[in-house]
N, C-alpha and C positions, 0 to 999 in steps of 0.2 A: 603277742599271739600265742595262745596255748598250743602245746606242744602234742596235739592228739589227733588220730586219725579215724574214721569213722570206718575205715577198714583195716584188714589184716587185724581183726581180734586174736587174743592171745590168753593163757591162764597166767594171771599171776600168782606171785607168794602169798597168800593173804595169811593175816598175824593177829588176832587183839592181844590190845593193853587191857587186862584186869585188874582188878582190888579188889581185896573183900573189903576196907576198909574205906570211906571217902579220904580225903584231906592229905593224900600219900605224893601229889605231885602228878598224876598219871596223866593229867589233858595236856601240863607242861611238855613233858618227855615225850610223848605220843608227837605233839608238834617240832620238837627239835629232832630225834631219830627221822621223823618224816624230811625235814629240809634238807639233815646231812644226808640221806638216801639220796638228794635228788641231787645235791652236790655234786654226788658220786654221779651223774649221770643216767639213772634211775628216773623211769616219770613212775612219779608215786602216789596215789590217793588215800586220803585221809576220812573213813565214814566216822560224824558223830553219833557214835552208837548209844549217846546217851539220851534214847529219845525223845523223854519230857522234861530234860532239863541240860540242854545243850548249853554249851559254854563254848565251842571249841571258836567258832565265828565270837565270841564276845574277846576271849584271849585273845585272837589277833585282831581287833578292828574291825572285820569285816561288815560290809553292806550287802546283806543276803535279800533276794529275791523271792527266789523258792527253794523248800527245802524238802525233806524227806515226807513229810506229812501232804504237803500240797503235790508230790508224785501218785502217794497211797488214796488221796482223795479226789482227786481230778485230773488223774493221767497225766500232769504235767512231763514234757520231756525231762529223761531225767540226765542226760547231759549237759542241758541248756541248767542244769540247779548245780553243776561242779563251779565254784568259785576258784579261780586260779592266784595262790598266794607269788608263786614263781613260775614262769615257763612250765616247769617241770613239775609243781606240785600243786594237786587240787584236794579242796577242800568240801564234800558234800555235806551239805550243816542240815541238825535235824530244829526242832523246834523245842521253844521253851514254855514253859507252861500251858503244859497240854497233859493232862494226867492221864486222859485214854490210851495216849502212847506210851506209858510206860506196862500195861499193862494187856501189851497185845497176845492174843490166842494162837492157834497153831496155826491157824488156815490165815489169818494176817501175817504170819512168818514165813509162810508158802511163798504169798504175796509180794513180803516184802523178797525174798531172796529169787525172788524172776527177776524182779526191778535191777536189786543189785547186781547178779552176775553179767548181766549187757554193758554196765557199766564197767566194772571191774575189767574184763577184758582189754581196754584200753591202754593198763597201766603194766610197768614191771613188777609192783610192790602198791601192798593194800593192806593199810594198818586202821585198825577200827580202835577205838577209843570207846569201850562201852562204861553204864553206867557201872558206879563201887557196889559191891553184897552181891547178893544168890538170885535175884530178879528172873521172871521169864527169859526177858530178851537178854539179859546178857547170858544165861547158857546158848541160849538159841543160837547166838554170834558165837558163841567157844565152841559151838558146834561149826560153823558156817565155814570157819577158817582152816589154813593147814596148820596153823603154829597157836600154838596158848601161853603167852609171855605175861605173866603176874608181877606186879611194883607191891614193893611192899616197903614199909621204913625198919627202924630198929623198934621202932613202940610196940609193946609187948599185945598188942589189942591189934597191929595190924599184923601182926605174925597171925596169929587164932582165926582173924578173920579170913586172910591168905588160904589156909589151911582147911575152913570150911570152904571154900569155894573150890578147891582142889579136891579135895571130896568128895562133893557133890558131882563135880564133872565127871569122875573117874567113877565112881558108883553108879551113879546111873544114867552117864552118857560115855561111858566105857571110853574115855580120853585116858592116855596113858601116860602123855610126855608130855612134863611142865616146863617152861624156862623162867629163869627168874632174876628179875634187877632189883638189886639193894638200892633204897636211893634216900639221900639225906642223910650218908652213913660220915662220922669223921674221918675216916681210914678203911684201909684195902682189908686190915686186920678182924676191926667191928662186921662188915660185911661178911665175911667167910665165917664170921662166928655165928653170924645170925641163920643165913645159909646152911650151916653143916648141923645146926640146933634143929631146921625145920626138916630137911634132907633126910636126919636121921630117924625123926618122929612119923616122914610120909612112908618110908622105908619098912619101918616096921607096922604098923599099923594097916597103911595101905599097899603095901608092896609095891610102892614106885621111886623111883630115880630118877629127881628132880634135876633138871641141868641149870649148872647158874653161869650166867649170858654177863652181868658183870656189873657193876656198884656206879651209882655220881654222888659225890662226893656232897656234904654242904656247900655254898657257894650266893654270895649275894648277886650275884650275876645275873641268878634263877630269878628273884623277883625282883630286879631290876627290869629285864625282860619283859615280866607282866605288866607292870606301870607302864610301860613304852608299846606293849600290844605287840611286839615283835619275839621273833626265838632267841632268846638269850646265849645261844650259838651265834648269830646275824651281829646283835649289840654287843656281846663280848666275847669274841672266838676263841682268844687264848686263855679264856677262865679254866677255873680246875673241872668243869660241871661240861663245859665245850668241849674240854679235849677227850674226859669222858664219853661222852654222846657221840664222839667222833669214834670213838674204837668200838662202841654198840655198833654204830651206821655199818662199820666192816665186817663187823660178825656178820648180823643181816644183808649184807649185799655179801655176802658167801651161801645165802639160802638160793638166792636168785640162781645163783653162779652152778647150786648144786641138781639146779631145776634145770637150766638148760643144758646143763652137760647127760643129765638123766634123759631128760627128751631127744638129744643126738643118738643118745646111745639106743636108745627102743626106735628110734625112725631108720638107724642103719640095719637094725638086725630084719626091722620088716620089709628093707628095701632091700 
């Protein structure tokens, strides 16, 4: 029985996973931060933001019903379209091969973000998985969120492309705070170099201070996982890539942790 109640709505932390780059691992990670969140206790939803070409239901197995398009087209309840991978974590799947969704207008993004904040309310933590590059929707989503977390590897092409997508957001959707996961790095060492390469180039150019949230390592673990449809956290907890993903899940459940003590603090001073 999924773990939601159709009252007591609440705001949560909401996050996306970006790339400018495809192929960086971001639908991986996006499902494995999503589990250990809910590990931690967290009921957490998962939006496939990648709207014409969802994957996130193919990576785990899933048997979807309805999904984000059948809400936007026929009012489907959009509760009844949360698939639930554990108690604690649901998974809203968009559709695949639909190219009109990848290239929604403003007044569709209206739309869509009625839909989703009734939904969202539900959860502690709301991590969106949009599509890789500079797309409508995925600013729309870097807009929609409180947090903008970018994956990026060590290849030199998805640094560039990282970099224009942080750009774009900060120019002209006036976002300021990046976070950022190394991922696919050999070492703590490689990560921090790549990091401190791109930190210093947003810094100077764009006058921002990039935070970096933290590296998972190589790890055959990762597409072991994919073969099996399951989080590669679930199939191999004590890989170098799990223990990883385990210290991301703490950072972000410290967003949570800084939300609700923020909300005690403004509901005592008004009480």
């Amino acid at each position: 029985m999924a773990e939601i109640s159709r009252h007591n709505p609440r705001k949560p932390v909401m996050a996306c996973m970006s790339s400018g780059k495809g192929g960086v691992g971001k639908t991986s990670l996006t499902v494995n931060l999503a589990f250990a969140l809910a590990q931690r206790g967290l009921r957490v939803l998962v939006v496939d933001g990648d709207l014409g070409l969802a994957n996130v239901d193919v990576l785990l197995g899933l048997q979807v019903q309805t999904t984000i398009n059948d809400i936007l087209d026929r009012e489907a309840d959009p509760l009844e379209a949360v698939v639930y991978l554990e108690p604690r974590l649901g998974i809203l799947p968009a559709s695949s091969g639909v190219p009109d969704l990848a290239k929604l207008g403003p007044e569709d993004h209206r739309q869509l973000g009625s839909i989703l904040l009734p939904i969202t309310r539900h959860f502690d933590f709301v991590l969106v998985d949009t599509a890789a590059g500079i797309g409508s929707s995925v600013l729309w989503f870097n807009t929609f969120v409180d947090y903008n977390i970018l994956l990026l590897t060590p290849d030199p092409t998805a640094m560039t492309d990282a970099y224009a997508l942080i750009k774009v957001l900060s120019r002209d959707y006036h976002r300021q705070t990046f976070h950022l996961i190394l991922n696919q790095v050999k070492n703590e060492a490689e990560a921090r170099q790549v990091y401190d390469h791109l930190a210093r180039v947003a810094s100077h150019f764009l006058s921002l201070n990039l935070e970096y949230l933290g590296a998972v390592p190589q790890d055959t673990s990762v597409s072991k996982g994919v073969r099996h449809q399951k989080p590669f956290i679930k199939v191999a907890p004590h890989s170098k890539a799990a223990i990883a993903i385990s210290g991301l899940a703490e950072r972000l459940k410290g967003w949570v942790t800084q939300k609700s003590a923020s909300r005690k603090t403004v509901g005592e001073a008004g009480g």
